[in-house]
TIDOKE-355117 format. One line per field, with one value per residue: residue number from 1; chain; x, y, z of N, C-alpha, C in turn. Coordinates in nm, 3 decimals, always signed. Each point is the difference from the previous one (the first is absolute). Last residue first. Layout:
% TIDOKE-355117
roti c(NUM;...)
marke c(A;...)
nxx c(X;...)
nyy c(Y;...)
nzz c(Z;...)
caxx c(X;...)
cayy c(Y;...)
cazz c(Z;...)
cxx c(X;...)
cyy c(Y;...)
czz c(Z;...)
END
This chain:
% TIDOKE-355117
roti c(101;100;99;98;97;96;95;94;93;92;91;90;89;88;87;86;85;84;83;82;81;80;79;78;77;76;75;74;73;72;71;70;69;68;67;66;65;64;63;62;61;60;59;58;57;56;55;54;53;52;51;50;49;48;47;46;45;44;43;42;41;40;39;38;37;36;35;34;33;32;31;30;29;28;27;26;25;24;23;22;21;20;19;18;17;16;15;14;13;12;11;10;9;8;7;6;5;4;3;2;1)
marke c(A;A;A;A;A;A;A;A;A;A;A;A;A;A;A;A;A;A;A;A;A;A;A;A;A;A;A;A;A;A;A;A;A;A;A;A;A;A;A;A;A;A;A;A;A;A;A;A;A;A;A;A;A;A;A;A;A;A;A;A;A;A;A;A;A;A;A;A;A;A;A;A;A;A;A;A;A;A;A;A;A;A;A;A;A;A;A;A;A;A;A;A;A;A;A;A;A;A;A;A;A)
nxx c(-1.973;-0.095;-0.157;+0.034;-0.225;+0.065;+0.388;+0.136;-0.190;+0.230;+0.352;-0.055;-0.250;-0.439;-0.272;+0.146;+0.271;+0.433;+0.174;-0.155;+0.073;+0.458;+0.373;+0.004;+0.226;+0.465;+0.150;+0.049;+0.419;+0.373;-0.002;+0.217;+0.498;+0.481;+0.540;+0.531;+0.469;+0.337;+0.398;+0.426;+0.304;-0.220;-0.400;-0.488;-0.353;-0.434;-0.287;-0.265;-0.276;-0.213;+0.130;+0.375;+0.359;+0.254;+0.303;+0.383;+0.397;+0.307;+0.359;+0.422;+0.293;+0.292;+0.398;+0.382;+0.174;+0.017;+0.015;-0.227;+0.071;+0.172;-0.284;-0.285;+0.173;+0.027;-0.361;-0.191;-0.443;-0.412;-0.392;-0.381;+0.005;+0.237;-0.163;-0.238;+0.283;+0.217;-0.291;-0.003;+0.309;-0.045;-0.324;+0.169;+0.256;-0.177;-0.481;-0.443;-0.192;-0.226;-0.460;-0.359;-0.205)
nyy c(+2.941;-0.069;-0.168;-0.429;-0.381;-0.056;-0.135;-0.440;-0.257;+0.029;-0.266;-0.462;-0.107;-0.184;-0.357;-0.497;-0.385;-0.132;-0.127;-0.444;-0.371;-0.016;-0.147;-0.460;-0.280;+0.006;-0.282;-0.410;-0.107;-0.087;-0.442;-0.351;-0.038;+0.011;+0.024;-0.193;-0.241;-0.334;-0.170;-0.372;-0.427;-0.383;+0.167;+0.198;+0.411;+0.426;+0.388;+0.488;+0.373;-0.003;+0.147;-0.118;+0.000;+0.409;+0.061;-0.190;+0.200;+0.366;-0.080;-0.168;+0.306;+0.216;-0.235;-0.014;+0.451;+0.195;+0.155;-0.206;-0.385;-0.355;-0.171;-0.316;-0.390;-0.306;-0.137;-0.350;-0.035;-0.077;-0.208;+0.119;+0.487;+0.461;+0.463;+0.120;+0.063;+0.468;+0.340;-0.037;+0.221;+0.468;+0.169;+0.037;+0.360;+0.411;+0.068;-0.114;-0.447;-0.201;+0.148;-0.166;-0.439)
nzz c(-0.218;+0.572;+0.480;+0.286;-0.137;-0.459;-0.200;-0.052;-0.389;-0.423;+0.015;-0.187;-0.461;-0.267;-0.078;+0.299;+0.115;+0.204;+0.397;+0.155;-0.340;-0.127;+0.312;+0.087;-0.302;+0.044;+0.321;-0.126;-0.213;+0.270;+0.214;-0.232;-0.141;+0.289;-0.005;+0.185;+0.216;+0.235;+0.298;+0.139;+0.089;-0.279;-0.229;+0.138;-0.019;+0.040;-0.154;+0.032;+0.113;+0.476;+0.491;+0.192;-0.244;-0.023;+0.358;-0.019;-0.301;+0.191;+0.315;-0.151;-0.151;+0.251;+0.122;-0.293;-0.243;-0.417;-0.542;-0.366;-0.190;+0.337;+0.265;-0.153;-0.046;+0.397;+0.131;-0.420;-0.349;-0.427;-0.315;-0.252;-0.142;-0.087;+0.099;+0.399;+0.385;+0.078;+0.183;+0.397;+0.261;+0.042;+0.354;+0.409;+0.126;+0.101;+0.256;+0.050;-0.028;+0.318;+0.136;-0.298;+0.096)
caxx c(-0.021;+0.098;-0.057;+0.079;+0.019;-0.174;-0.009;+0.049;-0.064;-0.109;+0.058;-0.003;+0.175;+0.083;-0.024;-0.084;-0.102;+0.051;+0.035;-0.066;-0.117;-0.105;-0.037;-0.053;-0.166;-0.074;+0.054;-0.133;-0.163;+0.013;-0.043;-0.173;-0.118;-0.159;-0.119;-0.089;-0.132;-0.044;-0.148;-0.023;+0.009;+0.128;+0.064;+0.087;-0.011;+0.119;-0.066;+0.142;+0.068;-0.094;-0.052;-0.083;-0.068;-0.080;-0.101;-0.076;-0.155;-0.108;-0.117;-0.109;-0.050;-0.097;-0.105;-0.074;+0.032;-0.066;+0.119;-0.047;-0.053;+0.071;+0.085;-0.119;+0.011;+0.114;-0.010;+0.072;+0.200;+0.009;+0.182;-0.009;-0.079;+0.078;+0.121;-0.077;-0.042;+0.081;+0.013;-0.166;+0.011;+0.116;-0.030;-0.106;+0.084;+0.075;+0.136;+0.011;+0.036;+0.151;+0.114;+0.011;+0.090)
cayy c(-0.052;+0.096;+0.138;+0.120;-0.028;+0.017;+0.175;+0.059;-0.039;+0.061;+0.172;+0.013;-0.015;+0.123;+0.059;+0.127;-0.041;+0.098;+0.132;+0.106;+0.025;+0.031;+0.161;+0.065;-0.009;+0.045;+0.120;+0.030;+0.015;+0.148;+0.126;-0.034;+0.109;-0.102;+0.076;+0.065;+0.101;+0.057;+0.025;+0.146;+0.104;-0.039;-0.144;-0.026;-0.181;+0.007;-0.088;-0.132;-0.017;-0.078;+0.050;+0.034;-0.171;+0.014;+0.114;-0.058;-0.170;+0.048;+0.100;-0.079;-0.046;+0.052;+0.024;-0.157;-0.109;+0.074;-0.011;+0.142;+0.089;+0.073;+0.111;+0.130;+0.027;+0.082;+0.113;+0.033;+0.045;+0.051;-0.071;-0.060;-0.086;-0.159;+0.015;-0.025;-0.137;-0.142;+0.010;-0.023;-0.184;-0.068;+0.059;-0.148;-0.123;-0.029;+0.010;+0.147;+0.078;-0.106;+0.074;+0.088;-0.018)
cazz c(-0.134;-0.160;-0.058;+0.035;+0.161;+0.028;-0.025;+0.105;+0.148;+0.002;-0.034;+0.174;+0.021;+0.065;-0.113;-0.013;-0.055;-0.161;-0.003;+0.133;+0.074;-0.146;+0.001;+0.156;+0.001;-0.084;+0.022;+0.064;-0.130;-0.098;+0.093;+0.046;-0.089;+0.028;-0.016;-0.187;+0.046;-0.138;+0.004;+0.004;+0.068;+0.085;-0.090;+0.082;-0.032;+0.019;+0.051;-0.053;-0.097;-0.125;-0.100;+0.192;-0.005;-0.113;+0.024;+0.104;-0.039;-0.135;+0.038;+0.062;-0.124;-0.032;+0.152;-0.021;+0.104;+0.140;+0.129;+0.079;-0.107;-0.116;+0.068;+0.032;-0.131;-0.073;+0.076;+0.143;+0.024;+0.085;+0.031;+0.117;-0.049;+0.028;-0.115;-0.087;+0.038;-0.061;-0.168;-0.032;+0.010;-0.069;-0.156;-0.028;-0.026;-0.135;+0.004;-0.042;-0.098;+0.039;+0.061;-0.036;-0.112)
cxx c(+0.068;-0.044;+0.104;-0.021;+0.073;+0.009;-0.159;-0.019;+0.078;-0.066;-0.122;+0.026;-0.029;+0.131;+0.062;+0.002;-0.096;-0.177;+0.012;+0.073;-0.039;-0.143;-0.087;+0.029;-0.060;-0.146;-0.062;-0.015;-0.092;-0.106;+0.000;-0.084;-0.149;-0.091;-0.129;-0.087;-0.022;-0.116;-0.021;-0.187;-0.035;+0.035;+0.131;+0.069;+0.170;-0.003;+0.188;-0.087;+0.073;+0.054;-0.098;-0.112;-0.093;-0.071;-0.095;-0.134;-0.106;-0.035;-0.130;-0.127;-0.100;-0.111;-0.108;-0.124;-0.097;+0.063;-0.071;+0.098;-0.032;-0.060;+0.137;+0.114;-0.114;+0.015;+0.114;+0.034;+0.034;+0.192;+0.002;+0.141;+0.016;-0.100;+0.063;+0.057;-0.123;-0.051;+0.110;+0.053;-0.104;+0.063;+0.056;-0.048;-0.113;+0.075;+0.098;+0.115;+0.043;+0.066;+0.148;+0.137;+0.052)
cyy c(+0.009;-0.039;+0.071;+0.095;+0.126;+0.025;+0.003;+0.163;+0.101;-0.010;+0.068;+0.142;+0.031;-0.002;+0.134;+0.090;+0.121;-0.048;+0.047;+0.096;+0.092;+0.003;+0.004;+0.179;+0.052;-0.002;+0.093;+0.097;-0.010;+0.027;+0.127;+0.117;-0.027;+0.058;-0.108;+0.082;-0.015;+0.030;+0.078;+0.024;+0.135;+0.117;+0.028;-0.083;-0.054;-0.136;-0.051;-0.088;-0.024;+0.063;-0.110;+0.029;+0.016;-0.183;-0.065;+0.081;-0.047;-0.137;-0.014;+0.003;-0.089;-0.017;+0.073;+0.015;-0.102;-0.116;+0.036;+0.023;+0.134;+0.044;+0.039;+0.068;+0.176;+0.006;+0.038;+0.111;-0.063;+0.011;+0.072;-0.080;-0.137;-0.127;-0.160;+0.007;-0.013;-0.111;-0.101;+0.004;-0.035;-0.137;-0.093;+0.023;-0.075;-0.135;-0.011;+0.035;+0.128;+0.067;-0.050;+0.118;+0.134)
czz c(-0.092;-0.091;-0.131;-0.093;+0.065;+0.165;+0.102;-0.019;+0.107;+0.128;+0.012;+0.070;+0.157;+0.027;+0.003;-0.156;-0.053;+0.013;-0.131;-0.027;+0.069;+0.053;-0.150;-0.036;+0.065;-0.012;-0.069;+0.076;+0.071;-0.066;-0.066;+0.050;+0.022;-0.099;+0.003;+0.079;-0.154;+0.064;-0.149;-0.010;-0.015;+0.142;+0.053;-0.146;+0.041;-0.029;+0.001;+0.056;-0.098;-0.153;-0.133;-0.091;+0.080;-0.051;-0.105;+0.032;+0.107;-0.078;-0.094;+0.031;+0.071;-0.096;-0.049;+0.117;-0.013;+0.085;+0.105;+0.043;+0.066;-0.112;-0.058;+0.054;+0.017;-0.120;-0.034;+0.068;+0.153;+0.051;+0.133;+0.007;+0.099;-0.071;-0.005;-0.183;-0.171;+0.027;-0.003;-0.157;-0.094;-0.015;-0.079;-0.136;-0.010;+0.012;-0.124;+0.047;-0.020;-0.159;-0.004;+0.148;-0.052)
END
């Protein structure tokens, strides 16, 4: 999830999808708010659905993408658990390991 994110456009889909809330957006409505080609817009939902990040919903002819805040918040959860727990700032640990202080 975190790599389907680290691209700036999916970025940017992501923050407007989650801004939307669960209405969520038609792809062409994602792609005209971003001016991104329609191919590319595709691109990148399809990615970021690959991902466990949209969740997508077919009405008449067009596809409405939202934010899977299922997965997002377990996402979250998952970096609060295994990377804010330690008593040490991580900076500190890695100095340790390569002898700086």
């Amino acid at each position: 999830m975190l790599g389907a994110l680290a691209h700036e456009t999916r970025l940017g889909i992501f923050r407007l999808l989650v801004r939307r809330g669960f209405a969520g957006l038609a792809a062409g409505d994602v792609a005209t708010r971003l001016t991104l080609p329609a191919a590319t817009a595709s691109f990148h939902l399809a990615f970021l659905k690959r991902a466990g990040l949209l969740v997508a919903r077919r009405e008449s002819r067009n596809i409405f993408y939202a934010a899977d805040f299922k997965n997002m918040t377990a996402l979250v959860g998952f970096l609060q658990e295994n990377c804010c727990v330690d008593e040490q700032p991580l900076i500190q640990i890695e100095r340790k390991k390569h002898g700086k202080r």
